[in-house]
Steps between C-alpha positions, in 0.01 A plus 500: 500500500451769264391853516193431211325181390295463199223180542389373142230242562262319272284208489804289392663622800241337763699155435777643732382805644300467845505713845822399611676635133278795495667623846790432442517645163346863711748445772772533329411833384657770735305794364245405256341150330259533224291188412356557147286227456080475499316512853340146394892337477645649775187400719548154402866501561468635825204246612776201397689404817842340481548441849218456754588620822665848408287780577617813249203716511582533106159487384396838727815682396454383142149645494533815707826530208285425237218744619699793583658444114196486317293804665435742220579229241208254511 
């Protein structure tokens, strides 16, 4: 647990990095978790599935997160 968490991912990251590390990596963030990273990576780390039956909602959160970052950017 920590207060901030700071997500660095890139394409070299996608070996490890799927659904179940991307929530847990926000999770652990008790007030704030940025993910810098392009939409294209993170939408292919989320759509990887470690475990099959758990039901995280992550992909909704991820991209109600990610739209609610990037008004007034893009």
């Amino acid at each position: 647990q920590s207060p901030y968490v700071i997500v660095l991912l890139d394409e070299s990251g996608l070996a490890v990095a799927n659904r179940e590390w991307i929530y847990t990596a926000v999770s652990r963030a008790s007030k704030a978790c940025t993910i810098i990273a392009t939409r294209g990576v993170v939408t292919k780390a989320v759509g990887r599935i470690g475990l099959n039956r758990r039901k995280t909602f992550l992909t909704d959160l991820v991209g109600e997160s990610l739209t609610e970052s990037l008004k007034g950017i893009i």
